[in-house]
Residue frames as qw, qx, qy, qz and C-alpha x, y, z in Angstrom:
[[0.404, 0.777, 0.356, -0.326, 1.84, 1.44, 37.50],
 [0.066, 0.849, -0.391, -0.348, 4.84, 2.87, 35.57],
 [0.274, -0.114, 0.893, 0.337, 6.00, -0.79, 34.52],
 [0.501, 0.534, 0.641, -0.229, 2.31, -1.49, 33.46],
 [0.444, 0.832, 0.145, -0.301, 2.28, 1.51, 31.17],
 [0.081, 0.687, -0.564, -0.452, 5.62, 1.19, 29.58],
 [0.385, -0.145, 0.908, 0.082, 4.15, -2.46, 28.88],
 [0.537, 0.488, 0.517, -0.454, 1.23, -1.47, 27.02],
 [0.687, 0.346, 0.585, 0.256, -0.13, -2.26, 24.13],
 [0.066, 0.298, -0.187, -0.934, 1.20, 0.77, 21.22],
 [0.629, 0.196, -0.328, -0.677, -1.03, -0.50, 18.10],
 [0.386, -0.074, 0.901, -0.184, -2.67, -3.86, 18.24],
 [0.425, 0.433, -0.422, -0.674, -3.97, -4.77, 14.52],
 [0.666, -0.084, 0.683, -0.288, -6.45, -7.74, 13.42],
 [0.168, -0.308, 0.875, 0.333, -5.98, -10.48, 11.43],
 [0.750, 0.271, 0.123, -0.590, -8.47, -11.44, 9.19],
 [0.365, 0.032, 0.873, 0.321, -9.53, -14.31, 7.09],
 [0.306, 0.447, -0.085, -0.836, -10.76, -13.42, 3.98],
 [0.695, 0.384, 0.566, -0.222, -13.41, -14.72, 1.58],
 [0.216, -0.064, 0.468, 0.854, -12.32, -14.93, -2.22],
 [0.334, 0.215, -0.040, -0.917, -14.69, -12.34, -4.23],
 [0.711, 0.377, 0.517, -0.290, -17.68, -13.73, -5.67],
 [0.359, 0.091, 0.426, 0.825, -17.54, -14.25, -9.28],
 [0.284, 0.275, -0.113, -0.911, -19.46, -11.78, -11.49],
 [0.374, 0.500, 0.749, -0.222, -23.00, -12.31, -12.11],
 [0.050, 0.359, -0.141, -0.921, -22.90, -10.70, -15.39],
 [0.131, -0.054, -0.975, -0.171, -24.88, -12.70, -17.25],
 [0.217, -0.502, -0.823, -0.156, -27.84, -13.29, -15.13],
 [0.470, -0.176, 0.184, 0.845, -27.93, -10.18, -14.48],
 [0.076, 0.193, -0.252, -0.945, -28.39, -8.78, -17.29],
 [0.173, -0.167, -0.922, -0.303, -30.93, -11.20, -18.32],
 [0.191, -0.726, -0.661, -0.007, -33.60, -10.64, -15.91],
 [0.048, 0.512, 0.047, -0.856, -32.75, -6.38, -16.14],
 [0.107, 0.000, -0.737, -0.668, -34.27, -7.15, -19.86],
 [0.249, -0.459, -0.782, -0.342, -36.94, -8.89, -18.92],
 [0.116, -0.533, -0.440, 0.713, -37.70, -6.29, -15.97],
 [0.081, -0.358, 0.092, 0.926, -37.12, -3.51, -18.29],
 [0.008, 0.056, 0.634, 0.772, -39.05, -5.12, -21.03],
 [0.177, -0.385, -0.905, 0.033, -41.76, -5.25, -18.62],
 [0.254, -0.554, -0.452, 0.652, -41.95, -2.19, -17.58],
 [0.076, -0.096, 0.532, 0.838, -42.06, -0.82, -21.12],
 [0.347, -0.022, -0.675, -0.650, -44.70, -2.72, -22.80],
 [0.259, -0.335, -0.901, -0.091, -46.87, -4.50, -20.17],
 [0.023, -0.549, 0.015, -0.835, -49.90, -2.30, -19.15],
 [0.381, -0.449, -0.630, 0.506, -50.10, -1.00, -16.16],
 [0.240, -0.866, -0.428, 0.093, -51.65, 2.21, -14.54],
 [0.635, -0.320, 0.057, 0.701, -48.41, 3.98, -14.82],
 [0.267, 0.939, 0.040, -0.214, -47.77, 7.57, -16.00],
 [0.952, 0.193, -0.102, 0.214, -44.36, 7.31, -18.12],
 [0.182, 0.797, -0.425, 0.387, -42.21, 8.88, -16.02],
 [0.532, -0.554, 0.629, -0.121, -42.61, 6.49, -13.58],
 [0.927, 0.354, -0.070, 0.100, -41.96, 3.57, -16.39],
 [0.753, 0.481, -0.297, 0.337, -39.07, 5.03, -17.10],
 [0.057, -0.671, 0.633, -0.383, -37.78, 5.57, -13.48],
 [0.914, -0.278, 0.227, -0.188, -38.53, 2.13, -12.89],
 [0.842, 0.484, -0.074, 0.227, -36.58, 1.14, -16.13],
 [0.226, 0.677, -0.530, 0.458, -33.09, 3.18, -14.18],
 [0.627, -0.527, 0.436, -0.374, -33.68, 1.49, -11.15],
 [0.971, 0.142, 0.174, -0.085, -33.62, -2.01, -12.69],
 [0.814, 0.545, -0.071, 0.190, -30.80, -0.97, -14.42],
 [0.127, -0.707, 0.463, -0.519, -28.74, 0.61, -11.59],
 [0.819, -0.266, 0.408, -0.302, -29.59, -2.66, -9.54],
 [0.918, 0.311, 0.062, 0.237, -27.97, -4.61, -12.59],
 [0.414, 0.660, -0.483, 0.400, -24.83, -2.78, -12.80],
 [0.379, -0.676, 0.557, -0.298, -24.33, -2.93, -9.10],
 [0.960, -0.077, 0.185, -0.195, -24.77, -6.42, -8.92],
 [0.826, 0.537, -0.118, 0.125, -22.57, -7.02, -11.77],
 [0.353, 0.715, -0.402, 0.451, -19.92, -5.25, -9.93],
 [0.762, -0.483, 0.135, -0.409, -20.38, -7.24, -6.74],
 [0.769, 0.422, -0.434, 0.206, -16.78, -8.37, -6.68],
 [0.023, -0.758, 0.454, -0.468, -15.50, -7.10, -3.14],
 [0.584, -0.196, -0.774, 0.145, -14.64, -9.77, -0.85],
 [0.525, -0.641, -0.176, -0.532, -15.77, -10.14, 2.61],
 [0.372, 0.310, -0.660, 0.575, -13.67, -10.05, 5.75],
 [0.756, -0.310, -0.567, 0.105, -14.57, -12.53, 8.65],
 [0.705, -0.703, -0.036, 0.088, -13.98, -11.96, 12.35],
 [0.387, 0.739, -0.546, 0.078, -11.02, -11.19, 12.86],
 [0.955, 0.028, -0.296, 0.010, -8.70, -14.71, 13.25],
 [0.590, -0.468, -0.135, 0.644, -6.02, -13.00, 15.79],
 [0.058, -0.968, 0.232, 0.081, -3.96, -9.75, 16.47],
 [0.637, 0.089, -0.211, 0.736, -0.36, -8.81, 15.96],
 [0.568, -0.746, -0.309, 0.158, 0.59, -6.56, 18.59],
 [0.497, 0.403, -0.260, 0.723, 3.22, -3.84, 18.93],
 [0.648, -0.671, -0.265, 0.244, 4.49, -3.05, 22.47],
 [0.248, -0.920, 0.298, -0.059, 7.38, -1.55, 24.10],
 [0.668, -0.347, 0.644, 0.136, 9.09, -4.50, 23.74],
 [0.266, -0.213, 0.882, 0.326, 8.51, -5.69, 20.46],
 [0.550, 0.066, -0.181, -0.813, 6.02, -7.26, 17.96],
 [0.401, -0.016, 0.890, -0.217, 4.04, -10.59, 18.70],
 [0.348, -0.080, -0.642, -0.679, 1.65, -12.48, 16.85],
 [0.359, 0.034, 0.761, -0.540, -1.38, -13.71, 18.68],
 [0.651, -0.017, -0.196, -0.733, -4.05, -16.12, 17.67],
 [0.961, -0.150, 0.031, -0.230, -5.93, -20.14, 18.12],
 [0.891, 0.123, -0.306, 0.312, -2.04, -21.29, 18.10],
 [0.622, -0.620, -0.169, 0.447, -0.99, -19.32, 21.32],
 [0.061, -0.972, 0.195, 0.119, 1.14, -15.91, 21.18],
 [0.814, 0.097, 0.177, 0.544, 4.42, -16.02, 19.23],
 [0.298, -0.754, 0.247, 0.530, 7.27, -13.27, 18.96],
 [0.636, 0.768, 0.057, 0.045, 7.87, -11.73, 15.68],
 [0.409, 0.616, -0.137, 0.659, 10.42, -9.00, 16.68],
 [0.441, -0.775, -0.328, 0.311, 11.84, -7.66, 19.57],
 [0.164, 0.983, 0.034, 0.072, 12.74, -3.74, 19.32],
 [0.369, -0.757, 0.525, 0.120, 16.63, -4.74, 21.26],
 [0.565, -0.146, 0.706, 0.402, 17.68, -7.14, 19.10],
 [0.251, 0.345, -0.544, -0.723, 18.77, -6.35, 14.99],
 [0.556, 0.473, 0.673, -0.118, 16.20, -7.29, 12.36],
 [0.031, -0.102, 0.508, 0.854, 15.52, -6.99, 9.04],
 [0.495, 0.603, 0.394, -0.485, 11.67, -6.18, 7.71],
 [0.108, 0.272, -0.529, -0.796, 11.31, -6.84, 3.58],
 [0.595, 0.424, 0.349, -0.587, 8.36, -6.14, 1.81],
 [0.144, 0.100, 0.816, 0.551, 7.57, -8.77, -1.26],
 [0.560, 0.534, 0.253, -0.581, 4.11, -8.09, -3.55],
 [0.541, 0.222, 0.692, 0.422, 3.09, -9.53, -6.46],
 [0.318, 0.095, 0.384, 0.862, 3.03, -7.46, -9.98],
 [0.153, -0.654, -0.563, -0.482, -0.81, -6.64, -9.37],
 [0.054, -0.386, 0.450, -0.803, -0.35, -5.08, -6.15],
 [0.611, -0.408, -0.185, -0.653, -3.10, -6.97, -4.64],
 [0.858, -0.477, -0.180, -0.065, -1.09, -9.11, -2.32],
 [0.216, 0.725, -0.531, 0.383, 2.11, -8.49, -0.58],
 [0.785, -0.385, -0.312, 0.373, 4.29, -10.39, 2.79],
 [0.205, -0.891, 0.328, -0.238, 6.00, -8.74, 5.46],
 [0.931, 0.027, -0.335, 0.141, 8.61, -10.66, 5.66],
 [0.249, -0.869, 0.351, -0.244, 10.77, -10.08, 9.28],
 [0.909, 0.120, -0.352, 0.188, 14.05, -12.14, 9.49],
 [0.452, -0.826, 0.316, -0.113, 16.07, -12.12, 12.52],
 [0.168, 0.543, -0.821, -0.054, 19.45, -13.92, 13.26],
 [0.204, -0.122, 0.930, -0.280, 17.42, -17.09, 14.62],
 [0.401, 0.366, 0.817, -0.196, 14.23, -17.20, 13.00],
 [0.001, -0.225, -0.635, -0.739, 11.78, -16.07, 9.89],
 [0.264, 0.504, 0.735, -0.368, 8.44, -14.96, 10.66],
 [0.099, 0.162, 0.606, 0.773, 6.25, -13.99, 7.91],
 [0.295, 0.515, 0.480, -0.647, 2.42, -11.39, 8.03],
 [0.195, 0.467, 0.661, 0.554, 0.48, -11.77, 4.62],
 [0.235, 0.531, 0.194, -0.790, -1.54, -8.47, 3.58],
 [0.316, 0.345, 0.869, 0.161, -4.35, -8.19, 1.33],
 [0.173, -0.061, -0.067, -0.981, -6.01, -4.88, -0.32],
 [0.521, -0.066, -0.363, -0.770, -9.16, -4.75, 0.66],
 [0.539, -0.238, -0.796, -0.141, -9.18, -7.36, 2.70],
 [0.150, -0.430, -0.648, 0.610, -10.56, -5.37, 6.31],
 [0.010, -0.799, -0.515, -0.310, -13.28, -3.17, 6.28],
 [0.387, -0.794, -0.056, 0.465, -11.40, -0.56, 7.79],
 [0.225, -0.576, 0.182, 0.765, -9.81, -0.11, 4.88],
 [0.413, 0.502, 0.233, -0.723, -12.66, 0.92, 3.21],
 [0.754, 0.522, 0.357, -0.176, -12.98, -1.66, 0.14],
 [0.558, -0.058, 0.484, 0.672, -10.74, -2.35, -3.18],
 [0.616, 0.562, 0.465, -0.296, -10.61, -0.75, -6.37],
 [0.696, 0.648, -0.306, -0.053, -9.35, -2.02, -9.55],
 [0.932, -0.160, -0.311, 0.094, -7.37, -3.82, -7.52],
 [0.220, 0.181, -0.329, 0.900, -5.36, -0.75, -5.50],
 [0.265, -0.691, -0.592, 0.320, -7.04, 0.61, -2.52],
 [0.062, -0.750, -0.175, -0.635, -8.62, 3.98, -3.26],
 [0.620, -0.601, -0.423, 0.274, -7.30, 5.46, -0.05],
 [0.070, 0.907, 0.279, 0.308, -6.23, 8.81, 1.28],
 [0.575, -0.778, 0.234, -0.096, -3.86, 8.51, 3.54],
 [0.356, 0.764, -0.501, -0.195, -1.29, 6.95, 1.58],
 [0.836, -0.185, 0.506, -0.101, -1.38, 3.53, 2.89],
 [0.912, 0.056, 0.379, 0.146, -0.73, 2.03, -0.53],
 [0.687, 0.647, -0.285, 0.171, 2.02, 3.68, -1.70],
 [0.250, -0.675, 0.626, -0.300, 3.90, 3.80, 1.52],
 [0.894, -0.049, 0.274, -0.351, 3.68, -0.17, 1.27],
 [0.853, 0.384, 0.319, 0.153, 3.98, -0.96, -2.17],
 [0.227, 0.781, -0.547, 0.196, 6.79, 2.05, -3.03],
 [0.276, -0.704, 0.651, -0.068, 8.98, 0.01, -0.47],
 [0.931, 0.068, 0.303, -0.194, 7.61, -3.48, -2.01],
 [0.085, 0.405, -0.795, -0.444, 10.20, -5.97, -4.62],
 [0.829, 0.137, -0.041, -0.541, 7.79, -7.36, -6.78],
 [0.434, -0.167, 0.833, -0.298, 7.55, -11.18, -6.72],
 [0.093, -0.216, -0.864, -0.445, 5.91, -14.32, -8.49],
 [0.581, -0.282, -0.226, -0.729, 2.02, -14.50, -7.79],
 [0.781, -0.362, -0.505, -0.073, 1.87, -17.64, -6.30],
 [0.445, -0.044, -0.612, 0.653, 4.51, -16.88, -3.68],
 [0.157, 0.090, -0.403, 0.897, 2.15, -14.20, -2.24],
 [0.657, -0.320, -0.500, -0.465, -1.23, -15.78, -2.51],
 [0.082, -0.159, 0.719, -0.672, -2.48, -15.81, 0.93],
 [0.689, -0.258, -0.115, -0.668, -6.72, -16.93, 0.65],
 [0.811, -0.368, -0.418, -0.181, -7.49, -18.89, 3.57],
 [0.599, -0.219, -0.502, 0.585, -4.97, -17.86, 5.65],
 [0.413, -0.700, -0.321, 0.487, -4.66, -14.56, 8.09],
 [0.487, 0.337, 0.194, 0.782, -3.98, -11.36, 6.64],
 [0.135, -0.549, -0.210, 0.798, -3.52, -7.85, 7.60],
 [0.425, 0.826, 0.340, 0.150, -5.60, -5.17, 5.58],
 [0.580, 0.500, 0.076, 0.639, -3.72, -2.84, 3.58],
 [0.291, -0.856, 0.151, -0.400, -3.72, 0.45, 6.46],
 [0.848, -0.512, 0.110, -0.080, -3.03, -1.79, 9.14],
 [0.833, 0.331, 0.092, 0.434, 0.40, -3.19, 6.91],
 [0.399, 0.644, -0.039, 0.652, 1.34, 0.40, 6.10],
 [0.354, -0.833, 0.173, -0.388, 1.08, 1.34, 10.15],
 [0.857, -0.458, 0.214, 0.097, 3.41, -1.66, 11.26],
 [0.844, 0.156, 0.081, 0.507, 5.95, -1.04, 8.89],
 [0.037, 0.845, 0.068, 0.528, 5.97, 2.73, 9.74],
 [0.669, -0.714, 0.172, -0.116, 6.15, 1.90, 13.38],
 [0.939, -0.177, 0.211, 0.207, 8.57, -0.86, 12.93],
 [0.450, 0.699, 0.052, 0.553, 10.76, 1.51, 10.57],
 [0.221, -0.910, 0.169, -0.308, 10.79, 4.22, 13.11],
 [0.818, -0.556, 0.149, 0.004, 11.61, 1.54, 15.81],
 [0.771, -0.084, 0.513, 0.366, 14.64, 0.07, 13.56],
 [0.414, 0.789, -0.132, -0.434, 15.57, 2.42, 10.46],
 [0.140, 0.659, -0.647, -0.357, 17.98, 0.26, 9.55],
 [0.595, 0.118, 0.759, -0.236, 15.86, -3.06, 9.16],
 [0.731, 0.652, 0.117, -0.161, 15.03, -2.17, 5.28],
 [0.690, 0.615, -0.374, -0.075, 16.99, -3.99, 3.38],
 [0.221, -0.537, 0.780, -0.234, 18.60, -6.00, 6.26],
 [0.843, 0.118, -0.438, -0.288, 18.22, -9.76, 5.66],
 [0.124, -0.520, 0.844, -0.050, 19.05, -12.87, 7.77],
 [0.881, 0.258, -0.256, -0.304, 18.78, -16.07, 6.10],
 [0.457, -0.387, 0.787, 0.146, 20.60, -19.53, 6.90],
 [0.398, 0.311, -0.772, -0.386, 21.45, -22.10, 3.76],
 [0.881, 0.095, -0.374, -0.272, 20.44, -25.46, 3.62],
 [0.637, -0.115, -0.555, 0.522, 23.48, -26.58, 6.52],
 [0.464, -0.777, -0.353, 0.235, 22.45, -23.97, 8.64],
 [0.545, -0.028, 0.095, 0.832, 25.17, -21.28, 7.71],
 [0.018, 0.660, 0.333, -0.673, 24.50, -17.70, 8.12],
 [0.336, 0.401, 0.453, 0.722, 23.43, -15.46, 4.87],
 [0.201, -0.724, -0.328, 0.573, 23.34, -11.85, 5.94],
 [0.247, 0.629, 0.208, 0.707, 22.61, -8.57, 3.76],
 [0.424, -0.797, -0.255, 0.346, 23.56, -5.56, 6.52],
 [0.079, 0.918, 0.009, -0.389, 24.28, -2.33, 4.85],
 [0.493, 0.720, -0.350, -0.341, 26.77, -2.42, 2.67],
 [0.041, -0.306, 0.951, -0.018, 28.09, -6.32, 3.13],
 [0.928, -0.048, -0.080, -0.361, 26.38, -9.31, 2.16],
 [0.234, -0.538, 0.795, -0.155, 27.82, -12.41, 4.34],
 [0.670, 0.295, -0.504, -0.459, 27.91, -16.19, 3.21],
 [0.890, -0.054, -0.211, 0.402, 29.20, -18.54, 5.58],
 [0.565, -0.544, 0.118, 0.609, 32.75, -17.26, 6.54],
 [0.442, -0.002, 0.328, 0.835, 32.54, -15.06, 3.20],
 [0.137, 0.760, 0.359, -0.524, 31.76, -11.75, 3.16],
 [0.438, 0.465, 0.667, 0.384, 31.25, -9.49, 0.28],
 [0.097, -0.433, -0.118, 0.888, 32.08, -5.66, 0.44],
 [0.295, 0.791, 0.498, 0.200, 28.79, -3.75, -1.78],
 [0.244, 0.933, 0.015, -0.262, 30.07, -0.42, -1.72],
 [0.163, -0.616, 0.591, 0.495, 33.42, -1.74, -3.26],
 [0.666, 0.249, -0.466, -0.526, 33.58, -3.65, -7.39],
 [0.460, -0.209, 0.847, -0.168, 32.32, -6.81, -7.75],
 [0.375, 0.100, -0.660, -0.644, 31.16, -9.49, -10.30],
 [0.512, 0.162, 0.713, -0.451, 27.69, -10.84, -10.25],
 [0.422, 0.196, -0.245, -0.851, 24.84, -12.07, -12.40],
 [0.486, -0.099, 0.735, -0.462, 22.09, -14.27, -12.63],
 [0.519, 0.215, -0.675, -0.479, 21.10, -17.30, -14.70],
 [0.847, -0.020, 0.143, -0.512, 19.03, -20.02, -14.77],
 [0.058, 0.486, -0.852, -0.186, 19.61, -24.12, -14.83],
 [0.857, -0.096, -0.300, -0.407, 18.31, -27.28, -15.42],
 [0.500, -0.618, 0.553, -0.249, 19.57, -29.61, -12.71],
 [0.269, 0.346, -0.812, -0.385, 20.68, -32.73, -13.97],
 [0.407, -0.127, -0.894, 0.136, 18.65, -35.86, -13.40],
 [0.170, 0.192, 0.509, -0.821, 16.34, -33.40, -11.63],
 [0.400, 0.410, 0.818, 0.039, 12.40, -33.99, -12.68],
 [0.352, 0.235, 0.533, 0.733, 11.67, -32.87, -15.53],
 [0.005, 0.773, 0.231, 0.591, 10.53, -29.07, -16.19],
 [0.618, -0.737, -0.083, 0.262, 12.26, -28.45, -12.23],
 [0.590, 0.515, 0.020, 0.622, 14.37, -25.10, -13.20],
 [0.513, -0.638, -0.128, 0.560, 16.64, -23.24, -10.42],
 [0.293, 0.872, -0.043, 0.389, 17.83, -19.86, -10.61],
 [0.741, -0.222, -0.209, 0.599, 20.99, -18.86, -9.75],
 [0.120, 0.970, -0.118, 0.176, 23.12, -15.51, -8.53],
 [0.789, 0.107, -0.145, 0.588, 26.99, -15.97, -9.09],
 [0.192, -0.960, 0.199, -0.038, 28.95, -13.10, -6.83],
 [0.870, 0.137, -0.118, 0.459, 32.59, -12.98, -7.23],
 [0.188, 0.952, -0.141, 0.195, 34.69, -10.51, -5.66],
 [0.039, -0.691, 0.722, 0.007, 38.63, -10.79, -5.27],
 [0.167, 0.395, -0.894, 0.132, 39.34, -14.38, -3.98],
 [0.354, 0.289, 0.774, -0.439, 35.70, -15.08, -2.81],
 [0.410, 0.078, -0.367, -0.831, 33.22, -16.36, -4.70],
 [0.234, 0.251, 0.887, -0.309, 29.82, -18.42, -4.08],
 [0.244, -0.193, -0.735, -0.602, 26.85, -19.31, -6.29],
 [0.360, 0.005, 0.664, -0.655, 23.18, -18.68, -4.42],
 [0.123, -0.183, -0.898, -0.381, 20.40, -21.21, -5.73],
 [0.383, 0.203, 0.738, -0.518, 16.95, -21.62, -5.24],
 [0.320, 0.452, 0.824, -0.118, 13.73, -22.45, -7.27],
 [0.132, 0.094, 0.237, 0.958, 12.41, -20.82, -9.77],
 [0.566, 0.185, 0.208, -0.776, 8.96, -19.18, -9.21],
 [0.591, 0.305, 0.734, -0.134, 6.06, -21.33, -10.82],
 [0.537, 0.809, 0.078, -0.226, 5.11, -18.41, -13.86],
 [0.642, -0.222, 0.243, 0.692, 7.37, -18.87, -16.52],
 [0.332, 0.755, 0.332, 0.457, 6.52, -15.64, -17.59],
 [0.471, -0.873, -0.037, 0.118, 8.04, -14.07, -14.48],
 [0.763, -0.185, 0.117, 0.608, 11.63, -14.95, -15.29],
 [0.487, 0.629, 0.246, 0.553, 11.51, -11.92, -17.86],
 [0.248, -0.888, -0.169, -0.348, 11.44, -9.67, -14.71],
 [0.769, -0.559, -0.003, 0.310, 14.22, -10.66, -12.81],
 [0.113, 0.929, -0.295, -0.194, 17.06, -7.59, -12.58],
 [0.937, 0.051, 0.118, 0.326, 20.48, -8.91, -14.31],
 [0.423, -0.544, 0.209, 0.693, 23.93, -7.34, -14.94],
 [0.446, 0.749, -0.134, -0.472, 24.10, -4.84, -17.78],
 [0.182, 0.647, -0.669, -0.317, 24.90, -6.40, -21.06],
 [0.055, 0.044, -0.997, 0.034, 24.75, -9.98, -20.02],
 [0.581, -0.171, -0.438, -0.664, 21.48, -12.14, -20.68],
 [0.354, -0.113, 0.758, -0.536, 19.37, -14.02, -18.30],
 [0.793, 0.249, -0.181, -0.525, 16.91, -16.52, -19.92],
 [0.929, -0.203, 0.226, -0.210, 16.78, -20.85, -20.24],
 [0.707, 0.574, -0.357, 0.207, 19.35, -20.98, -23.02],
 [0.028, 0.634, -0.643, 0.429, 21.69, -20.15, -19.82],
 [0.871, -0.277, -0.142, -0.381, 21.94, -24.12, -18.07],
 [0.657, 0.183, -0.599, 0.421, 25.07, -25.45, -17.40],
 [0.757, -0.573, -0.283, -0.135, 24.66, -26.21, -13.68],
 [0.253, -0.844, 0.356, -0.311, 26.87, -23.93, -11.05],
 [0.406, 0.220, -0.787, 0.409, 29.85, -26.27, -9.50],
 [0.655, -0.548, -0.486, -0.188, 28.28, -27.80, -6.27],
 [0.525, -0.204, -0.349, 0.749, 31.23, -26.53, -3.67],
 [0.008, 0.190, 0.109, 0.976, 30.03, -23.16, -4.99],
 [0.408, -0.530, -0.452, -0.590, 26.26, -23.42, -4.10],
 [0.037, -0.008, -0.569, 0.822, 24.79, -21.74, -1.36],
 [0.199, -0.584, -0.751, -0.236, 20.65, -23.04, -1.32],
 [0.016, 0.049, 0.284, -0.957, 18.39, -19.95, -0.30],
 [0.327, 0.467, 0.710, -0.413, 14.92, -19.19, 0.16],
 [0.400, 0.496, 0.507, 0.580, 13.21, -18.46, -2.95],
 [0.046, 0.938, 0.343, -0.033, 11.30, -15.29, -1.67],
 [0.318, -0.830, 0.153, 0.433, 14.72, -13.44, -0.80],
 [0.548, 0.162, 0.535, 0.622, 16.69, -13.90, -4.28],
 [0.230, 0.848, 0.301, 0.372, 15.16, -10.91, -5.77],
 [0.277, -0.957, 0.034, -0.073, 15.79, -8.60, -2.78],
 [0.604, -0.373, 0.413, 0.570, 19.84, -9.89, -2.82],
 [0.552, 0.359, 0.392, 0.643, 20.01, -8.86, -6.63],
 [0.018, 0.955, 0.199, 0.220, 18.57, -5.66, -6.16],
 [0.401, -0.860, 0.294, 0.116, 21.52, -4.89, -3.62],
 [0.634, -0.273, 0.422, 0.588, 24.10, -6.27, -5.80],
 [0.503, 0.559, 0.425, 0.504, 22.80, -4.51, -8.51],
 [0.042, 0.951, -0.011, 0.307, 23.53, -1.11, -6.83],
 [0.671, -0.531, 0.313, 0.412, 27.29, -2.10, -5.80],
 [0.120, 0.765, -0.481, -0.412, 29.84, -1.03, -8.35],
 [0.952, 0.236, 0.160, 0.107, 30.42, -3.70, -10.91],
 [0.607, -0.354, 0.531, 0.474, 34.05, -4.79, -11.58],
 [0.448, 0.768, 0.060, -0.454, 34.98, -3.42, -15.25],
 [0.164, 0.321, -0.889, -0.282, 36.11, -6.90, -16.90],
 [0.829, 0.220, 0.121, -0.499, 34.17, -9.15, -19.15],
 [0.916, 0.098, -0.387, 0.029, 34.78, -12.74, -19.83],
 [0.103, 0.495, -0.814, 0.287, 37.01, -13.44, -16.98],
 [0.629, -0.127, -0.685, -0.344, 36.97, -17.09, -16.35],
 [0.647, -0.539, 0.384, -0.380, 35.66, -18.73, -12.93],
 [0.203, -0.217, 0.953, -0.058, 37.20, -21.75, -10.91],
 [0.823, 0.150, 0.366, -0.408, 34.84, -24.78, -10.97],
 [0.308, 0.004, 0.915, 0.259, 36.33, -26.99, -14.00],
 [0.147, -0.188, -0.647, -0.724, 33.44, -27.53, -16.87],
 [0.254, -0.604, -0.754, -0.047, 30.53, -27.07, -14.22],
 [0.268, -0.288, -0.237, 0.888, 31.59, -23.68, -13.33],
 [0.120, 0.740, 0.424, -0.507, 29.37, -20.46, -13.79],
 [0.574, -0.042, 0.174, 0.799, 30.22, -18.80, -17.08],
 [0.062, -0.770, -0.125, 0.622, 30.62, -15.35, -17.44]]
């Protein structure tokens, strides 16, 4: 009885698939509140004119709503994620998978795009990635959107979206797939916080050969090279065109250098190129297309795109080394600085 209960479920939170909003019906609409309204004016009827003209607000209260008939609509729900005693799981039509278990280290980072209206949990362990999309607005539990932030009372969406690094748009477009509603989000990263305080801002990632890439308090690890954050170091981050790569295909880089180690992380650039303007860089020094000359290839270290933000942020609150123009290795494909 005592095993049972120490097995039970704690919170057990459902996955929805969500419809995108209608569009707006402003338009037609408005069109046949006119001809309602224009009826109710001018064509006689038996009517005294108070009730004309409380017909004429009704018609016109029925048009506005309409117009504003934007909220999507959230489906059955399409599975559960689960938090236990043990851990967190995912469950749905592709069988029960393991997110997180509560003994073994993890990291939990929250990405969102600039509108707040979609966001990943993104939980990375030494051996795997697993990833929970959230949506405002998308469960009826948490009580409907507006202006695209949930009007909510209980602090759901700042306790989310304060801990969120904003992201492109497309990376966190989730319609048609599973998504936690915006409450539900802000209670598994509360729990999962509690469980693991030191999981924000912990990262594991592996390269392109399978090599560890670890952010874990104050060290970020590369391979066999670590990287001390609370001591100086040189970073910053620029963009490239790859040679012989298809045209308009433009990587972004982040060059870390500190003593005798240094290593170049790559990855895609988002899709918007209006995003790039957003991406943190070292004081002083520019970030932008002019910057192309393509990173020596010993030096590159291929990462996921989503995590590249959340590594700059943590090198951008390590002490920066207090020398400018010193040159790097690499020969005429090196990084310059």
């Amino acid at each position: 009885m005592r095993k049972e209960r120490a097995n039970a479920t704690v919170l057990r939170l459902p996955l929805e698939v969500v419809a995108p909003p209608p569009a707006p019906r402003s338009r037609g609409a408005l069109a046949v509140a006119a001809v309602l309204i224009v009826a109710a004016c001018f064509v006689p009827l038996p009517l005294p004119l108070f009730a004309r003209a409380g017909a004429c607000a009704a018609i016109a209260l029925v048009a506005w709503a309409r117009m504003r008939s934007t909220v999507a609509i959230a489906a059955k729900p399409e599975g559960w994620v689960c938090l236990d005693a043990h851990g967190i799981v995912r469950t749905d039509e592709a069988g029960t998978r393991p997110i997180v278990r509560w003994d073994e280290p993890f990291g939990l980072t929250v990405l969102a795009n600039e509108a707040r209206a979609h966001a990943i949990l993104a939980f990375t362990t030494p051996k795997q990635t697993r990833y929970l999309n959230v949506r405002v607005g998308s469960s009826s539990r948490d009580g409907g959107a507006r202006g695209g932030a949930l009007f909510d009372r209980d602090g759901a969406t700042g306790d989310l979206f304060g801990r969120a690094v904003i992201v492109a748009d497309a990376d966190t477009q989730a319609d048609g797939r599973a998504a936690l509603g915006l409450r539900d989000a802000a209670k598994l990263v509360r729990t999962a916080m509690a469980k693991s305080p030191g999981a924000e801002g912990r990262i594991y990632l592996s390269d392109s050969r399978g090599a560890g890439v670890t952010l874990d308090g104050g060290a970020l690890s590369v391979g066999e090279r670590t990287f001390d954050l609370t001591a100086p170091l040189e970073w910053r981050g620029f963009v490239f065109h790859e040679p012989g790569a298809h045209l308009g295909t433009v990587y972004q880089g982040t060059w870390v250098r500190q003593g005798g180690q240094e290593v170049v992380l790559v990855a895609p650039m988002p899709p918007e190129p209006g995003f790039l303007a957003g991406y943190p860089q070292a004081p002083g020094q520019r970030l932008g297309p002019s910057e192309s000359v393509p990173p020596s290839r010993e030096l590159r270290v291929a990462i996921e795109r989503l995590f590249m933000l959340p590594l700059r942020q943590a090198l951008e609150r390590a002490p920066r080394l207090s020398r400018a123009g010193a040159p790097t290795r690499g020969g005429r494909h090196a990084v310059q600085t």
